[in-house]
VOLOTOR-521462 format. One record per residue: x, y, z of N, C-alpha, C, O in turn; residue number from 1. Coordinates in pm, 1 decimal, padded with zeros to 6 digits. Layout:
# residues N
((X Y Z) (X Y Z) (X Y Z) (X Y Z) NUM) ...
# end
This chain:
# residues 90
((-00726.4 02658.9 -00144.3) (-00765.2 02537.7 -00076.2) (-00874.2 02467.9 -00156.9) (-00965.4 02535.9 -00204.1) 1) ((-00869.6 02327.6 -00176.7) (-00971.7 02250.0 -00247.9) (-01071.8 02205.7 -00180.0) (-01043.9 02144.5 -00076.9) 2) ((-01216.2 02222.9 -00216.8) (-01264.6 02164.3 -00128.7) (-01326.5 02044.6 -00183.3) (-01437.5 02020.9 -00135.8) 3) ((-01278.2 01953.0 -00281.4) (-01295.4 01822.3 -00291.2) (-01284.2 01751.5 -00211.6) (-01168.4 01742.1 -00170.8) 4) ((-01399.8 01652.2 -00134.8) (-01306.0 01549.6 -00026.9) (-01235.1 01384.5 -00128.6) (-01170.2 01285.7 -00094.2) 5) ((-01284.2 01425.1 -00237.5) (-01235.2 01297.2 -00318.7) (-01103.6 01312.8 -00308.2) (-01038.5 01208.3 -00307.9) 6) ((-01035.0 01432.1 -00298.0) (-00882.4 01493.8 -00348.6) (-00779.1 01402.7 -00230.4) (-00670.9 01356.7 -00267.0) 7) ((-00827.4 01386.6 -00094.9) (-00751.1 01373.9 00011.3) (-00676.0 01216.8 -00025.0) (-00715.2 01127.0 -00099.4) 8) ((-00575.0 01225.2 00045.6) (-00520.5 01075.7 00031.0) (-00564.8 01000.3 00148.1) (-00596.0 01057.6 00252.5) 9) ((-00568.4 00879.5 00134.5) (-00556.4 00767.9 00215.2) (-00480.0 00767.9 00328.8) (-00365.4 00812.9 00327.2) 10) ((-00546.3 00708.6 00457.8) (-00414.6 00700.6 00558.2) (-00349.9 00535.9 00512.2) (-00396.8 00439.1 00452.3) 11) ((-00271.6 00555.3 00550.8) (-00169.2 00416.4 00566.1) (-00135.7 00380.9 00679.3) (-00092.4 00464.2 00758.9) 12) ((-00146.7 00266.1 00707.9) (-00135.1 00179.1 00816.6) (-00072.1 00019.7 00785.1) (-00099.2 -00025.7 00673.9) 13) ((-00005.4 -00049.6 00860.2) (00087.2 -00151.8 00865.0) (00029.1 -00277.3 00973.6) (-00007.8 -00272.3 01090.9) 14) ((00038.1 -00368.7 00893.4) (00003.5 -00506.8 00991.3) (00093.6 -00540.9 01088.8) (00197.7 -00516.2 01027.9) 15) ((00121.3 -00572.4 01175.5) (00269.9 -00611.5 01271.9) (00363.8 -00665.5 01187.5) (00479.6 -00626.7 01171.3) 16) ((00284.6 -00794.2 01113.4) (00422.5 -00865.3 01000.4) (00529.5 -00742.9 00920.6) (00651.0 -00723.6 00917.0) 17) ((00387.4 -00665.8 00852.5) (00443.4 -00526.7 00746.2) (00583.8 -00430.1 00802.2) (00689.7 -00389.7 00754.3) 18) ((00495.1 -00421.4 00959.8) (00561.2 -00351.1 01033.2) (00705.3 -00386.2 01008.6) (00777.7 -00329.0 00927.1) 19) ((00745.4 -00502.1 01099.5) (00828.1 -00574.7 01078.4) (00929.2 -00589.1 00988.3) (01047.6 -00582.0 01021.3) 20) ((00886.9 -00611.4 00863.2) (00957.0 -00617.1 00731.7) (01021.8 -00480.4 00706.1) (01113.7 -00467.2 00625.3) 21) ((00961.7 -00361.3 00790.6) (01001.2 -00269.3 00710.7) (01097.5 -00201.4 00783.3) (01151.2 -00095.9 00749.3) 22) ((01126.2 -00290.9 00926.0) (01263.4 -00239.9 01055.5) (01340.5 -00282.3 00987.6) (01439.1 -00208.8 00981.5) 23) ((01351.5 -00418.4 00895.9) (01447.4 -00415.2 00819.1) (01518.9 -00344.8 00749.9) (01637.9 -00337.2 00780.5) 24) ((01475.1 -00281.3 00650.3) (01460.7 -00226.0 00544.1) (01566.3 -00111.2 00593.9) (01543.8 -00010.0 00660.3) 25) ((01671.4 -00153.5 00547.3) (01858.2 -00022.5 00584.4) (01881.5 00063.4 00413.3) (01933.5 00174.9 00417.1) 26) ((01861.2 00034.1 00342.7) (01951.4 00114.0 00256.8) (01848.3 00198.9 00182.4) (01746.8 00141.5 00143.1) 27) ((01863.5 00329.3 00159.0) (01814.5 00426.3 00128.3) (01721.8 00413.0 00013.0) (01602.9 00440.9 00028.2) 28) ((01771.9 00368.6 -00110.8) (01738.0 00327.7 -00205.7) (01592.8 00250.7 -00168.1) (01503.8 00257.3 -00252.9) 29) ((01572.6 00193.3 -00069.2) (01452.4 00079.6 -00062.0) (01362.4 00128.1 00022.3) (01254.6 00068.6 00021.7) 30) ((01378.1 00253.7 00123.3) (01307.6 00333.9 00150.6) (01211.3 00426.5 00049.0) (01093.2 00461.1 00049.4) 31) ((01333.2 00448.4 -00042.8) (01256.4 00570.8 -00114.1) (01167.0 00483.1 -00221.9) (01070.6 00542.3 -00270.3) 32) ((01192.5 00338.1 -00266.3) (01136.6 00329.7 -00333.6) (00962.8 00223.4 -00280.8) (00882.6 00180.0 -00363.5) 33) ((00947.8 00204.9 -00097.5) (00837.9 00188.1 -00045.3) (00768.2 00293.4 -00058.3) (00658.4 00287.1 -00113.6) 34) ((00812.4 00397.1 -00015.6) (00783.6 00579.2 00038.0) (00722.2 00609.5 -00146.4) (00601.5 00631.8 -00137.7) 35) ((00757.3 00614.4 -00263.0) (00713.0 00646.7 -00389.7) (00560.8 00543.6 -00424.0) (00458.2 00571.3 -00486.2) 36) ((00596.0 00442.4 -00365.9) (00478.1 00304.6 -00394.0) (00333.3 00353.9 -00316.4) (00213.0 00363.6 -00340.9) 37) ((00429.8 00377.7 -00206.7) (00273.8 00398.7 -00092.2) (00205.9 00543.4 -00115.1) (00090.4 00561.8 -00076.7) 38) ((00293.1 00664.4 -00189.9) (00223.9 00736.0 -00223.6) (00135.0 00732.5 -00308.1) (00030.1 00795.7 -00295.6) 39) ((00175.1 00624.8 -00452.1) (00070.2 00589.3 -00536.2) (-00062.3 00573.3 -00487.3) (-00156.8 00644.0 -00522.2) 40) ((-00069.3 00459.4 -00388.7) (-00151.7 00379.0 -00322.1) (-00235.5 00458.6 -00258.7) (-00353.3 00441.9 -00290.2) 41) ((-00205.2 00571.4 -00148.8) (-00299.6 00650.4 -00120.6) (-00399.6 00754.8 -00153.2) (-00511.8 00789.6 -00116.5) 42) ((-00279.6 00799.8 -00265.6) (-00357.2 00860.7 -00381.6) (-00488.5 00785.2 -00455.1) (-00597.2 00841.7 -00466.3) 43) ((-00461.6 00648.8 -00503.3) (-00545.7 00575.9 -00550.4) (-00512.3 00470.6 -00461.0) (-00396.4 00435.1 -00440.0) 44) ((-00651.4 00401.0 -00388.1) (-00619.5 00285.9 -00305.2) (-00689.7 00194.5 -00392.0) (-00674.9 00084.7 -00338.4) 45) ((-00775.8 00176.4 -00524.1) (-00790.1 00094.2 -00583.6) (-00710.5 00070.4 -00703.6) (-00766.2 00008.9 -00794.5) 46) ((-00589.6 00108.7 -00719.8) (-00515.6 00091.1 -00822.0) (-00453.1 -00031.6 -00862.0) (-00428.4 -00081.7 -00971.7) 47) ((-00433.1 -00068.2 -00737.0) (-00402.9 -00230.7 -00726.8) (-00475.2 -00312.6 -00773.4) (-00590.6 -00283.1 -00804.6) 48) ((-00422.9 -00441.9 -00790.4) (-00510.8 -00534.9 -00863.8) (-00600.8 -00662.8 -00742.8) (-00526.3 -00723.1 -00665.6) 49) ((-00721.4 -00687.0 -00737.6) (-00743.3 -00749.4 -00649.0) (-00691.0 -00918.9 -00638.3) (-00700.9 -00971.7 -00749.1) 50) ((-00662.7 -00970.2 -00580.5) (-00594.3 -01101.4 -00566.8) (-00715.9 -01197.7 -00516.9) (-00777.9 -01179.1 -00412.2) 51) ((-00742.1 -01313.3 -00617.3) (-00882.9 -01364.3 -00601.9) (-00844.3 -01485.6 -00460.5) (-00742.2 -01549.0 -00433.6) 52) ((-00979.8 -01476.7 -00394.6) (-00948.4 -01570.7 -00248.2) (-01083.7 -01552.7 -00164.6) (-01193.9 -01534.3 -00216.4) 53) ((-01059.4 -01560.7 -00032.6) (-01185.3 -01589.9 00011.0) (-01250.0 -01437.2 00036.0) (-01174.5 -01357.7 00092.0) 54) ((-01386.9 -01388.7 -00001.9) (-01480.9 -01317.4 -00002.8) (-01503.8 -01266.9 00124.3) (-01555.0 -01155.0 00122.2) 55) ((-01482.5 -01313.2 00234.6) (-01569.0 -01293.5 00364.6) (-01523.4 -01180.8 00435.3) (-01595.9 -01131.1 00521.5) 56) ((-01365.3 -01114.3 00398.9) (-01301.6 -01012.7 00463.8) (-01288.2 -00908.0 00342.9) (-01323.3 -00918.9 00225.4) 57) ((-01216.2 -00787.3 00421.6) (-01164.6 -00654.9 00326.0) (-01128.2 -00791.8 00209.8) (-01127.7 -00910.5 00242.4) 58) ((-01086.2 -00712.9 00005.4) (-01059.7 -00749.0 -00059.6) (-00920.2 -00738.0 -00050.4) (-00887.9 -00633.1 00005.3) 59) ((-00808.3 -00821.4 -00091.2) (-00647.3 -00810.2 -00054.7) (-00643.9 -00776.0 -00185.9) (-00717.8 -00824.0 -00271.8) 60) ((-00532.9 -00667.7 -00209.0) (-00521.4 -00625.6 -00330.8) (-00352.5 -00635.6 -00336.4) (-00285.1 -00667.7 -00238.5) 61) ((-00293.3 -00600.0 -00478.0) (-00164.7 -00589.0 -00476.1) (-00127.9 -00493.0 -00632.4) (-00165.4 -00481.1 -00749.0) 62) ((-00035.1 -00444.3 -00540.3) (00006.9 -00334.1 -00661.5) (00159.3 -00336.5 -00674.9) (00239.3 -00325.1 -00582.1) 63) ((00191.3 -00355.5 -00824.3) (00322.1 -00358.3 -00822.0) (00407.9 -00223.5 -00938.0) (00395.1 -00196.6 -01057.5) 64) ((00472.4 -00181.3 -00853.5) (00564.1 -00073.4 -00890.6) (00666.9 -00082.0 -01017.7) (00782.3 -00055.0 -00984.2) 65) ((00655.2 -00104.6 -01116.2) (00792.7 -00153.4 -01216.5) (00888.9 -00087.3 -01186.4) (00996.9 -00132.7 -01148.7) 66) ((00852.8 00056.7 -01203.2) (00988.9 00129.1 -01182.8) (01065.5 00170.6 -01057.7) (01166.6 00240.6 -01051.9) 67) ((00991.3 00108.6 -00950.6) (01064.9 00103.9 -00812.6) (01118.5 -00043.8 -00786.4) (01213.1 -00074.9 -00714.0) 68) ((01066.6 -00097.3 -00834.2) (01057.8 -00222.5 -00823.3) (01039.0 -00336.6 -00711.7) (01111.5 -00435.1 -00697.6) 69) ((00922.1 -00301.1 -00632.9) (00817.5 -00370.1 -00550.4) (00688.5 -00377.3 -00597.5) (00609.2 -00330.0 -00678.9) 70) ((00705.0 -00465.3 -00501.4) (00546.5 -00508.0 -00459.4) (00467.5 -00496.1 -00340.5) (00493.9 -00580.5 -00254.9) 71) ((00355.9 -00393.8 -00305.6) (00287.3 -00391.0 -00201.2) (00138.1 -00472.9 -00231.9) (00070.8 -00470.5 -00334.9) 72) ((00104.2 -00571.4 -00057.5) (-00025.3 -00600.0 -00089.9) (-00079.0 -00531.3 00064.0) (-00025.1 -00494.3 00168.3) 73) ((-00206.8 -00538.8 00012.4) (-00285.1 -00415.3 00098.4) (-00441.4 -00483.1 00102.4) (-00495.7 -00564.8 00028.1) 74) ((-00482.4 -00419.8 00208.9) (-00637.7 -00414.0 00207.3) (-00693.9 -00260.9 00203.7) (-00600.9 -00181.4 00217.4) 75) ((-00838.4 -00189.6 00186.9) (-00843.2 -00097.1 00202.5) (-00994.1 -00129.1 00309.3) (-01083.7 -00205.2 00272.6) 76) ((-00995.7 -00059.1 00433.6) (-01112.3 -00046.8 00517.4) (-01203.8 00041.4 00445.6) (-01185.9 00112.3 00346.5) 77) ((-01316.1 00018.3 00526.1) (-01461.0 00137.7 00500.4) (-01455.0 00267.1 00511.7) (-01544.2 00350.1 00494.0) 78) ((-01325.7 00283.6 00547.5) (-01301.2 00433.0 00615.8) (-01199.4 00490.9 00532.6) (-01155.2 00605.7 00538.2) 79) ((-01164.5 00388.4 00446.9) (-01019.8 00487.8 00327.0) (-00923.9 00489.3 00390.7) (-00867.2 00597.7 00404.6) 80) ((-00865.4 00362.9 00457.8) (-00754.1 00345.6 00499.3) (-00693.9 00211.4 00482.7) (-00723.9 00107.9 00542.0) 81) ((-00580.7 00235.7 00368.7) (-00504.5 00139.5 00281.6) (-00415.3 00051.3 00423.5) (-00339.6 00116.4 00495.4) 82) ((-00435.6 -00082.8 00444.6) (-00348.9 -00115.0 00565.9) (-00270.7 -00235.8 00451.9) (-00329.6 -00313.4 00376.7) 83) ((-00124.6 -00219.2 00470.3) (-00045.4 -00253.6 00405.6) (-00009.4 -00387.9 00496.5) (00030.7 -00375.9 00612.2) 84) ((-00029.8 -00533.1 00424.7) (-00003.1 -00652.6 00483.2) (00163.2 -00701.7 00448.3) (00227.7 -00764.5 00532.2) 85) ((00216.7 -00666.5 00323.2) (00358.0 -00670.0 00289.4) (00371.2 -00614.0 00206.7) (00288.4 -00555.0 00137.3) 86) ((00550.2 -00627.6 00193.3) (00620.5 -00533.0 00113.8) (00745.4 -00652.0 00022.9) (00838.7 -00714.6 00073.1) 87) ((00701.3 -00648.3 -00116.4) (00813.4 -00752.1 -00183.3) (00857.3 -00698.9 -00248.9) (00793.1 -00627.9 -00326.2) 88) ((00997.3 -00707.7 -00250.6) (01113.5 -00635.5 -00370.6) (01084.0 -00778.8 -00494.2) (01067.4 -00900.7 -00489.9) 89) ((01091.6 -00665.2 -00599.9) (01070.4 -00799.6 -00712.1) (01195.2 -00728.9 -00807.3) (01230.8 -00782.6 -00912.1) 90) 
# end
């Protein structure tokens, strides 16, 4: 057992829109390749790139997957929890 707390991942959490987008989401292939993205992401929730805009809230970040080929944008709270605002197939 590790007892790093740096080691732990991120929770993940979904905006209603996110939510949404992702009842869509039928064919296997596009599951597995949200499910590979968001593991990145929790692992590292600053991996993403920040998306410049207004200052006053969480920073919106976005990280894009080449080899899955999406795009997630996200915020991360004070508490280490990546809340995922959408999900774009590119």
């Amino acid at each position: 057992m590790c007892g790093k707390a740096g080691l732990r991942r991120a929770r993940i959490a979904f905006t209603d829109s996110a939510a949404k987008q992702l009842e869509n989401i039928t064919s296997e292939a596009e599951v597995h390749a949200l499910d590979r993205t968001l593991v990145v992401i929790s692992v590292d929730p600053e991996i993403g790139e920040p998306i410049p805009g207004d200052t006053t809230g969480p920073q919106l970040r976005q990280y894009a997957d080449e080899l899955e080929a999406v795009r997630v944008l996200y915020f991360v709270t004070a508490l280490r929890t990546v809340v995922v605002v959408a999900y774009i197939e590119v």
